[in-house]
Residue frames relative to the residue before (quaternion, step in Angstrom):
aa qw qx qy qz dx dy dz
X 1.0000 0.0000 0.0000 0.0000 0.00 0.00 0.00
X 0.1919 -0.7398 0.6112 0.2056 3.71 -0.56 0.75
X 0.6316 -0.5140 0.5761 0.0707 2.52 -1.69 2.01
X 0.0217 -0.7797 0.6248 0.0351 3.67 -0.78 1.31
X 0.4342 -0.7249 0.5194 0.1273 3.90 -0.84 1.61
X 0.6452 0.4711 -0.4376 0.4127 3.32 0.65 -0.32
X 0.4689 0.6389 -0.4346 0.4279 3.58 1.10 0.35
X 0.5346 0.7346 -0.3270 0.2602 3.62 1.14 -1.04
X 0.2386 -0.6137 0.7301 0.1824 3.45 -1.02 0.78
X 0.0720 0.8602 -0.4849 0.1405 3.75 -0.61 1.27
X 0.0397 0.7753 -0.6255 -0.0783 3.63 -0.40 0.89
X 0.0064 -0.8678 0.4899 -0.0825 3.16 -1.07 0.82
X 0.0033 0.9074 -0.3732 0.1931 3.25 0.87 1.73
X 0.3739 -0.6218 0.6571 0.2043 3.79 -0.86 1.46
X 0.3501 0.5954 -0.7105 0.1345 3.01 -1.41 1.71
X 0.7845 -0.2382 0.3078 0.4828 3.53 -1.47 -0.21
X 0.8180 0.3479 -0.0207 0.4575 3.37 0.87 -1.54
X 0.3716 -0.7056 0.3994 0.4523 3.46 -1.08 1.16
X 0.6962 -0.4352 0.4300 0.3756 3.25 -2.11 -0.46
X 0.4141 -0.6355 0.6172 0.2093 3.65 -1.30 0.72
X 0.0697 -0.7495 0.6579 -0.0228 3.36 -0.24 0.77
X 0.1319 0.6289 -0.7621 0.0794 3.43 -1.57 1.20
X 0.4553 -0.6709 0.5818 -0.0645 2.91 -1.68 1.41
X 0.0619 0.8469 -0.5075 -0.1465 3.78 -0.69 0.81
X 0.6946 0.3134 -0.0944 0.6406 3.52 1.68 -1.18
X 0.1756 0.7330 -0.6571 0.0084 3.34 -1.29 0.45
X 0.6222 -0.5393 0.2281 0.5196 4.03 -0.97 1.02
X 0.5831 0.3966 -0.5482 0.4497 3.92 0.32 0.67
X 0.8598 0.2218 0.1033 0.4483 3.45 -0.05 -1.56
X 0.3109 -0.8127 0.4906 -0.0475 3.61 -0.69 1.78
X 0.0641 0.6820 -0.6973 -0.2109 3.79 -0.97 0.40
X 0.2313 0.7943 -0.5466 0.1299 3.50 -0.67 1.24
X 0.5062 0.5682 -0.3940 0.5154 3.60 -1.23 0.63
X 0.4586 0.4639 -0.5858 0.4809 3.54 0.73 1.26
X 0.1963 -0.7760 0.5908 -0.1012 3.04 -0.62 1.82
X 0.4200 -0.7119 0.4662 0.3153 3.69 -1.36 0.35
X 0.7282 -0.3801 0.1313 0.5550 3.46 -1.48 0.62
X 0.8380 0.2768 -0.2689 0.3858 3.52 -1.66 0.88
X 0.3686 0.8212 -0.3804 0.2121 3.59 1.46 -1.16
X 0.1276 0.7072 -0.6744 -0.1694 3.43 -1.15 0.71
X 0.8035 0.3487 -0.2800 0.3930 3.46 1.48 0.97
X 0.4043 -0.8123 0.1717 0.3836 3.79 0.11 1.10
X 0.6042 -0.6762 0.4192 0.0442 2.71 -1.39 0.80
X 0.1093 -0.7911 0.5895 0.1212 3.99 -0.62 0.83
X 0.6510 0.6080 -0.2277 0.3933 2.96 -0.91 0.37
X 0.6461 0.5385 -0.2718 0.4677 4.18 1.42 -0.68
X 0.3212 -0.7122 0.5253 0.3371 3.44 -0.55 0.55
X 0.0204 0.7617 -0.6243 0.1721 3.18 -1.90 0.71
X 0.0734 -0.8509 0.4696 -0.2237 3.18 -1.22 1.32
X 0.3647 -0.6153 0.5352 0.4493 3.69 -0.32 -0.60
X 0.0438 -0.5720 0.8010 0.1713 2.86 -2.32 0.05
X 0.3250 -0.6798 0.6484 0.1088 3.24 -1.09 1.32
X 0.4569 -0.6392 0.5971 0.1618 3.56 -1.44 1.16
X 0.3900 -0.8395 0.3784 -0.0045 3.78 -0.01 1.43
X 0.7739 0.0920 -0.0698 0.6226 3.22 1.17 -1.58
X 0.4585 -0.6507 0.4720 0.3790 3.84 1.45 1.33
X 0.6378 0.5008 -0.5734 0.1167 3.63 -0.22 0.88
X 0.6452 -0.5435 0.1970 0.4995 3.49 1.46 0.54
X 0.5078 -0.6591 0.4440 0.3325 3.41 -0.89 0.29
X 0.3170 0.6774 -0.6613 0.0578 3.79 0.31 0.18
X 0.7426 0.3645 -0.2944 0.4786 4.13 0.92 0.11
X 0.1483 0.8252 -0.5258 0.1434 3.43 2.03 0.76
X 0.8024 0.0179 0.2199 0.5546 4.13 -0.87 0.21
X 0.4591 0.5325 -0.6742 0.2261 3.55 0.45 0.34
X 0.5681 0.2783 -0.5823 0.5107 4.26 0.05 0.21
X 0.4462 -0.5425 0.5964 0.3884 2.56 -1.73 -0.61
X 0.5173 0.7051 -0.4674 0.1296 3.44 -1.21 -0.58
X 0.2261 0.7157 -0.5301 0.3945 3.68 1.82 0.34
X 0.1212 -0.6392 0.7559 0.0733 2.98 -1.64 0.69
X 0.2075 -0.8263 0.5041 0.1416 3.39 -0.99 1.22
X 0.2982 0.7548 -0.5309 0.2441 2.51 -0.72 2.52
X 0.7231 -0.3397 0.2924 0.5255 3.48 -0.30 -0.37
X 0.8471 -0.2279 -0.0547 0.4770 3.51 -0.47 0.82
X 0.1217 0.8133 -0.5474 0.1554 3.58 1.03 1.10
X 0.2537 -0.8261 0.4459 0.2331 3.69 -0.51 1.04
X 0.4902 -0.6800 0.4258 0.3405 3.47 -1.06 1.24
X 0.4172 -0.6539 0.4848 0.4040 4.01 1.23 -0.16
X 0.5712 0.5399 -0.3469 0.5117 3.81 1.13 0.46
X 0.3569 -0.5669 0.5499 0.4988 4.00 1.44 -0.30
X 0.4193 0.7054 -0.3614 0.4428 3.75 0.78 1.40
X 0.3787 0.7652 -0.5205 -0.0127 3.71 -0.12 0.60
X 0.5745 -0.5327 0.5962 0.1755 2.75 -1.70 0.49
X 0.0055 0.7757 -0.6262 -0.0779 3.94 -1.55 0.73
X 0.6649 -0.5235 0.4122 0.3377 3.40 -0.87 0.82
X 0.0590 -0.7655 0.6342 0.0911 4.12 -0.57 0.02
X 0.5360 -0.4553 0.4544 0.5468 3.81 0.61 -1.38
X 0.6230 -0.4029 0.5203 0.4229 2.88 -1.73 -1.45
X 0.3608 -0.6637 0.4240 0.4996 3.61 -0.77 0.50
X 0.1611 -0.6782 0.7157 0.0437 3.34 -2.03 -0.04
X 0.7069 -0.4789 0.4034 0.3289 2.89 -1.82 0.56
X 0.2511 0.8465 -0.4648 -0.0660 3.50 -0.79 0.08
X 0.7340 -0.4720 0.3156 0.3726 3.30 -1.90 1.17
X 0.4449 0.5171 -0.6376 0.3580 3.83 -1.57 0.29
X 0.6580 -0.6247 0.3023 0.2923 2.79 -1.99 0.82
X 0.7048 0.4168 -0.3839 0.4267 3.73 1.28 0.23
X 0.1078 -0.8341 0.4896 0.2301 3.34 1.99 -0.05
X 0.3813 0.6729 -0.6151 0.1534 3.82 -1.13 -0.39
X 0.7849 -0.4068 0.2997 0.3587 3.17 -2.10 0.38
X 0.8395 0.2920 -0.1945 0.4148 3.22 -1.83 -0.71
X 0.3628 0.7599 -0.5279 0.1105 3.16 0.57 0.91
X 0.3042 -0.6784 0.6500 0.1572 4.22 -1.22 0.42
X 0.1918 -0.8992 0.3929 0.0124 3.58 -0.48 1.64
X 0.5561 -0.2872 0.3164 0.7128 3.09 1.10 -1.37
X 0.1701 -0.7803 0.5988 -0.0606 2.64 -2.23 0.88
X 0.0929 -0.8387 0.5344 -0.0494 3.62 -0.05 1.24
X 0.1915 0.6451 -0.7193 0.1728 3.99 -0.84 1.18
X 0.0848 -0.7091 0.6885 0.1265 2.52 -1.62 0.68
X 0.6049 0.3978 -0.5046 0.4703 3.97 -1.07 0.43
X 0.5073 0.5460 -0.6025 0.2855 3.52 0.51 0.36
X 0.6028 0.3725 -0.5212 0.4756 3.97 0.39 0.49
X 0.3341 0.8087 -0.3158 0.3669 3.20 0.87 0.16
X 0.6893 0.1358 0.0796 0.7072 3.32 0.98 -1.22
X 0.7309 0.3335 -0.4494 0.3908 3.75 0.37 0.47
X 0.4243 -0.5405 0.5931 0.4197 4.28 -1.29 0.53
X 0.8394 0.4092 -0.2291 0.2746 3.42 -1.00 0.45
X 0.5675 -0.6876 0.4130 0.1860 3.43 -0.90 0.41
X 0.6947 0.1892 0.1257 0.6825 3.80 1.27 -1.32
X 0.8150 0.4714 -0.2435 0.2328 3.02 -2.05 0.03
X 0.4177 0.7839 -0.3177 0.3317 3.33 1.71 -0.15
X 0.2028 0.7646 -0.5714 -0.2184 3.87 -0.14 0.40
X 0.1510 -0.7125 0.6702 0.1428 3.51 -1.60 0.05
X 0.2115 -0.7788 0.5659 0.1686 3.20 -1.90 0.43
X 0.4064 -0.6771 0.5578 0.2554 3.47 -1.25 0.11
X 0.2199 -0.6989 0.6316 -0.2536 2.35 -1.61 2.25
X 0.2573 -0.7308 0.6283 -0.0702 3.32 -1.22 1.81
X 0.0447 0.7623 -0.6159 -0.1939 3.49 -1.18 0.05
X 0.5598 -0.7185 0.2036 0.3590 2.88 -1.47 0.62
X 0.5800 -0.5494 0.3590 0.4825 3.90 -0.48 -0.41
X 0.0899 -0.8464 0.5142 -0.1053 3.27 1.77 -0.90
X 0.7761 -0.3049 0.3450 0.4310 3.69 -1.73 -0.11
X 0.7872 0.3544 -0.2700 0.4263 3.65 0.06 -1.18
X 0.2021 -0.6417 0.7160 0.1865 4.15 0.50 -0.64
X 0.2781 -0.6362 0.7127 -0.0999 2.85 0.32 2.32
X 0.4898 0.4715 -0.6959 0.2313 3.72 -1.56 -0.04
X 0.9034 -0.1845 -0.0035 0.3872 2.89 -3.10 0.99
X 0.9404 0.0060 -0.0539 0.3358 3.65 -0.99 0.78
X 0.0546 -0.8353 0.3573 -0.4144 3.24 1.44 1.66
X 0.0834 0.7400 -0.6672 -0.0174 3.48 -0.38 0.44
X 0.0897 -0.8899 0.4378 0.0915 3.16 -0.46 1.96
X 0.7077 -0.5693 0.4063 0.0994 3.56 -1.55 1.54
X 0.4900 -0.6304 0.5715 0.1897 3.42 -1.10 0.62
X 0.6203 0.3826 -0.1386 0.6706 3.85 0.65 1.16
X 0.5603 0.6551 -0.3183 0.3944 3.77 1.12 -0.50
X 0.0267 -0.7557 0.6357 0.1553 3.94 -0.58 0.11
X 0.1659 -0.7234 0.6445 -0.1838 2.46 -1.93 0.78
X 0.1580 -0.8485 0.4933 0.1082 3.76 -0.63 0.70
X 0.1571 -0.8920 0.4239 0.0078 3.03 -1.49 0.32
X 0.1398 -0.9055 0.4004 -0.0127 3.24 0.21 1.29
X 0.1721 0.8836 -0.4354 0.0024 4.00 -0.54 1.07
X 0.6217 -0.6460 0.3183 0.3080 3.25 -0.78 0.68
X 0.0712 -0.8912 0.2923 0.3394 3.67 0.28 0.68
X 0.5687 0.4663 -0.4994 0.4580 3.56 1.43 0.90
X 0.6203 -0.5664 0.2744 0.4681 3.41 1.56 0.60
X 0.3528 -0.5376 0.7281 0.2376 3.67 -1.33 0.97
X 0.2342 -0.7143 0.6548 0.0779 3.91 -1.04 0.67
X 0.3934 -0.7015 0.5730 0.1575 3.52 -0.64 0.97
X 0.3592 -0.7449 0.4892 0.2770 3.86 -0.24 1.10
X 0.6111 -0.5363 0.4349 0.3871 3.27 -1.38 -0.01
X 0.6200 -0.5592 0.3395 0.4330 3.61 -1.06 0.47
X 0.6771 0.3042 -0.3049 0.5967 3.60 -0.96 1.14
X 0.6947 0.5083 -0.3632 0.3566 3.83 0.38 -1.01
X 0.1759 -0.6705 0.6876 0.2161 3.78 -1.22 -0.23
X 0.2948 -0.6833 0.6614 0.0934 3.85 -1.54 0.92
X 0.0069 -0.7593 0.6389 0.1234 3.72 -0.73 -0.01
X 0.0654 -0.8083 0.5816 -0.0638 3.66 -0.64 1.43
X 0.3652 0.7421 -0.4685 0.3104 3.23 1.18 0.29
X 0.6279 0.4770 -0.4434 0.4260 3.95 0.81 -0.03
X 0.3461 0.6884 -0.4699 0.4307 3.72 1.52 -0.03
X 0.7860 0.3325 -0.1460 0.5004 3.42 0.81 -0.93
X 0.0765 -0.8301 0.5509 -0.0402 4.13 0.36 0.87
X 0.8639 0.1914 -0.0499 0.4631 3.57 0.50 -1.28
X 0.5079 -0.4508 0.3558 0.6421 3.52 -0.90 -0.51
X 0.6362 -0.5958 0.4727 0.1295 2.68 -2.43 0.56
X 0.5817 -0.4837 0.5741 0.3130 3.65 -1.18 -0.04
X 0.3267 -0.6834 0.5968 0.2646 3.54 -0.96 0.07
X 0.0863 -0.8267 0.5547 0.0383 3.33 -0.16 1.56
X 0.2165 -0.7693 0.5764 0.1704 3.99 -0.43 1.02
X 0.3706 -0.6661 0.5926 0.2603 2.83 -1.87 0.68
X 0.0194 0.8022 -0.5631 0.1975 3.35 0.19 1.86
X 0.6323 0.4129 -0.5431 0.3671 3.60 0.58 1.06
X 0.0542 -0.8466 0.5136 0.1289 3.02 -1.43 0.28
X 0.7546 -0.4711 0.3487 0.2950 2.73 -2.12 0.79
X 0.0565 0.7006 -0.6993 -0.1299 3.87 -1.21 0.82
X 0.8302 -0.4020 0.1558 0.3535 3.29 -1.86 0.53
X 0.6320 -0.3834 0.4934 0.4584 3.50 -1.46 -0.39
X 0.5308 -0.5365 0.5414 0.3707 3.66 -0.98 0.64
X 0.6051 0.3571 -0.4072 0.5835 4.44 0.87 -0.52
X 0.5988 0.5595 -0.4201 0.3898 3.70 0.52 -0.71
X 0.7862 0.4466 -0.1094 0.4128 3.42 0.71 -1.32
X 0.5765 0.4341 -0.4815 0.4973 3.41 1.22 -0.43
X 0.7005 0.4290 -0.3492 0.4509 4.20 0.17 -1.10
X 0.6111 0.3690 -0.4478 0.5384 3.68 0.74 0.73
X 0.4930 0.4937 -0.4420 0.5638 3.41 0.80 -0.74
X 0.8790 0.3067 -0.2102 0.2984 3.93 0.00 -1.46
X 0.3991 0.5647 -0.5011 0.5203 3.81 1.82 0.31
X 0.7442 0.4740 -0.3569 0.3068 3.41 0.69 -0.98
X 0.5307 0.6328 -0.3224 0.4624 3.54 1.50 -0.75
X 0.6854 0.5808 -0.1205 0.4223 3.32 0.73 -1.49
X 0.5726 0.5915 -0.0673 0.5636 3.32 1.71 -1.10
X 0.8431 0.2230 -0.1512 0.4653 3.52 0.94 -0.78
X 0.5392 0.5816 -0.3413 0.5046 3.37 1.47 0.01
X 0.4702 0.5937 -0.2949 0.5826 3.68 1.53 -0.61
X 0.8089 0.3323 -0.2104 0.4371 3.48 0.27 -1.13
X 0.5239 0.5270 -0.4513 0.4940 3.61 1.36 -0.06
X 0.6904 0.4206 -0.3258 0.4902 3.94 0.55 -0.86
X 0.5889 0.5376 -0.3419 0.4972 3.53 0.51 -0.07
């Protein structure tokens, strides 16, 4: 079956440094089944990318504020960044199907990390939802989003190098929804926390 490129989710940034290429689908093996918020079917068409874990302590505060902008090395403000992939899409393999994540090519992502190795990252979708999050998004308090990790760890290649994880993915997929979701900024949340304080002390003198 010939392996059609115009499918590719591709970043391809002029810098000092080469590109990290990572691979998920190829015309054998499929990552598909990124669905949108609630989805019990996948979805083409959602944008998605990684976010590489920076200070290697895991993501258990991955995007939990909001304010991410969905772009190319947008920092998560956690020594976290995030890279642009595309939109998902159907793709070729022997389970082909929707919501599919092909490949990904960035470069400056050593750029913004200490170290050389050892980096893991995950893949992240958002939903389309009302606004049609996608490439330069500015993501809302209320927004979902999924999130999909490897539990012996995707491994961020070395600079210049290229990984292919697409045999992770052999058969057909699950529908994995983007059923998390995005809560305020921690400044956002205190001056609501303190309207609400301010809000109930008023209603006590009264």
């Amino acid at each position: 079956m010939k392996f059609s490129y115009s499918l590719l989710a591709i970043i391809l940034l002029q810098s000092a440094q080469a590109a990290v290429t990572i691979r998920f689908s190829d015309a054998t093996n499929s990552l598909t089944g990124l669905g949108d918020f609630m989805s019990t079917t996948a979805t083409n068409g959602l944008a998605w990318g990684i976010v590489v874990d920076g200070d290697k302590d895991g993501f258990s505060t991955f995007i939990a504020t909001a304010g991410l902008k969905i772009e190319d090395g947008a920092d998560l403000g956690t020594n976290d960044f995030f890279y642009y992939g595309g939109s998902t899409v159907t793709v070729p393999g022997t389970q082909g199907g929707a919501g599919g994540a092909v490949l990904l090519s960035a470069a400056d992502v050593y750029e913004n990390l200490t170290g050389s190795s050892g980096f893991i990252f995950g893949i992240v979708w958002f939903e389309t939802g009302p606004r049609n999050l996608t490439e330069g998004s500015l993501l809302l308090p209320g927004d979902h989003y999924g999130l999909l990790q490897n539990p012996s760890g995707f491994i961020l290649p070395p600079d210049g190098d290229n990984v292919n994880y697409s045999t992770l993915f052999p058969g057909s997929e699950d529908v994995r929804a983007a059923n998390l979701t995005m809560i305020p900024e921690p400044s956002s949340a205190l001056m609501v926390f303190s309207f609400l304080g301010i809000s109930a002390l008023l209603t006590r003198r009264r």
